[in-house]
N, C-alpha and C positions, 0 to 999 in steps of 0.2 A: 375265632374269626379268621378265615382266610387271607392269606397277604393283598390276595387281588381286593376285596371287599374293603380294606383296610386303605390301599391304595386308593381307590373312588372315592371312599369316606374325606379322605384330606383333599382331593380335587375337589368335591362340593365343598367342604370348608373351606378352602380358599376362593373359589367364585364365588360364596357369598361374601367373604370378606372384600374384593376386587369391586362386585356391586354395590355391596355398601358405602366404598370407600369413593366410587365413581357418584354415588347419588347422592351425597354428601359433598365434596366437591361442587357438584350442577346447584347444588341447594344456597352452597356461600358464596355461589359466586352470583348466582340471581337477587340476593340480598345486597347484595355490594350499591351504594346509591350511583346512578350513571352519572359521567361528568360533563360538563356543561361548558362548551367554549364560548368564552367571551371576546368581545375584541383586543381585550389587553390582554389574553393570553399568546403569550411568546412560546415559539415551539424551539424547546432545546435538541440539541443534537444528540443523539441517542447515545446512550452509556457505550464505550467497548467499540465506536464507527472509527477504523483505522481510515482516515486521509490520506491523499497524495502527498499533502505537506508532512504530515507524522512520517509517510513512510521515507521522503527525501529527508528529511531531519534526520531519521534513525541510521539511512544512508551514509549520509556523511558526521556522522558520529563517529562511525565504525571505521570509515574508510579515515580519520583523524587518531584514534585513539588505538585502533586496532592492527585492519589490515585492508585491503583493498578486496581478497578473496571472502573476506567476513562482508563486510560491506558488499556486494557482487549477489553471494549466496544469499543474503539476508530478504533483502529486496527481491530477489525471482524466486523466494520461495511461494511469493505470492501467486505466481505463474506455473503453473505444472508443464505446460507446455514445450516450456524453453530449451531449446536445442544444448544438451550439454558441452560438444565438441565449440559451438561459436561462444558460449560462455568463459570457456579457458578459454580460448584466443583473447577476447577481450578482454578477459582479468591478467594476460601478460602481456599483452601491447597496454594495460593501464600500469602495470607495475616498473616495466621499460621506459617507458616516458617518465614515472615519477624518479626513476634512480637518476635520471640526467638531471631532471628541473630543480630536484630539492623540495624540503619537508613541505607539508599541506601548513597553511596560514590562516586561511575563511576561504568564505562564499559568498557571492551577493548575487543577487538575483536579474536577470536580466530582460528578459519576458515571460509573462504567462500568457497562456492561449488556452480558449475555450471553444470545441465545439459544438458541443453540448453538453447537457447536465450528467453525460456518460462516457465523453473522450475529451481531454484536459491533455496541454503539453506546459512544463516547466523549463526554462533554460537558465541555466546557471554561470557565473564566470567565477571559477573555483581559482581560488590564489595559493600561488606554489611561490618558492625563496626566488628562482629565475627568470619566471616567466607565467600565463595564466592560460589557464584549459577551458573549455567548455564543455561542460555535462550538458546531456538533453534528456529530459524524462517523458515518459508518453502514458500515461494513466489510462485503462480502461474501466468499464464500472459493468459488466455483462450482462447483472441482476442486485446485487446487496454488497458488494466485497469489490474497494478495487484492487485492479492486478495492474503489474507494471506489463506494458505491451511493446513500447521502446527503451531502449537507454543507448546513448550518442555520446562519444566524447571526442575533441578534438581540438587543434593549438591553432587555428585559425581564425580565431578570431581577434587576432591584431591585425592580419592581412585586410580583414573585413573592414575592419575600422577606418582603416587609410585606405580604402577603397571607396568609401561613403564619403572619404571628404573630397573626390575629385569633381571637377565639374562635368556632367553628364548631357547636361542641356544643349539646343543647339542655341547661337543668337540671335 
């Protein structure tokens, strides 16, 4: 038998294994019994759906145990996008600000905002040994995955504070 004859031979054994294996398949899964929602079926959140909050959680994990640059990169990996030149800046106007304030403490939460089921913002008031920063997260959701589409940090918001307590009103 010739090589070429030999070669065909195993492409039909293999499409027929490929079709078996496909019609087979189609076969178990037609047997499968359909399922049936009732009203006390609760819908869980799908195995493996990374959140805004897992990914600001895994944010300031890193940017605590780690580094601010791990923390930084982590989070915009989500984002292909992202300009790398404005990335370093922000990761050393963040790293400059923390050698003055002193070590990270917590976080607590400050507002969330929704604008819809697909753009979400987080703000946070991150506590440092000196003084407290504000992180800002901006979550996009495009189609199944969300990416980070902002992040804001700034030491203004003491100024803010005592600004909200003046009186604004006229008499």
């Amino acid at each position: 038998m010739s090589m070429r004859n030999l070669l065909l031979k195993g492409i039909k054994s293999f499409s027929f294994i490929l079709l078996a294996s496909a019609i087979y398949s189609s076969a178990s899964a037609q047997t499968t019994p359909p399922v049936v929602k009732t009203e006390t079926t609760v819908k869980a959140p799908a195995a493996g759906i990374i959140t805004p909050v897992i990914l600001i959680d895994r944010f300031f994990k890193s940017y605590d145990k780690e580094s601010t640059t791990k923390a930084m990169l982590d989070i915009f990996k989500t984002n292909p996008l992202i300009d790398t030149n404005s990335l370093i800046k922000l990761i050393t106007k963040i790293d400059t600000t923390r050698s003055v304030i002193g070590p990270y403490l917590g976080k607590d939460l400050i507002v969330q905002r929704k604008a819809s089921n697909s753009f979400v913002l987080y703000s946070y008031l991150v506590k440092h040994q000196t003084q407290p920063l504000r992180f800002t997260f901006m979550f996009y959701k495009p189609k199944n995955d969300w990416v980070i589409f902002r992040l804001y940090f700034d030491d203004a918001v003491g100024s803010e504070l005592e600004q909200s307590a003046k009186i604004t009103g006229k008499p």
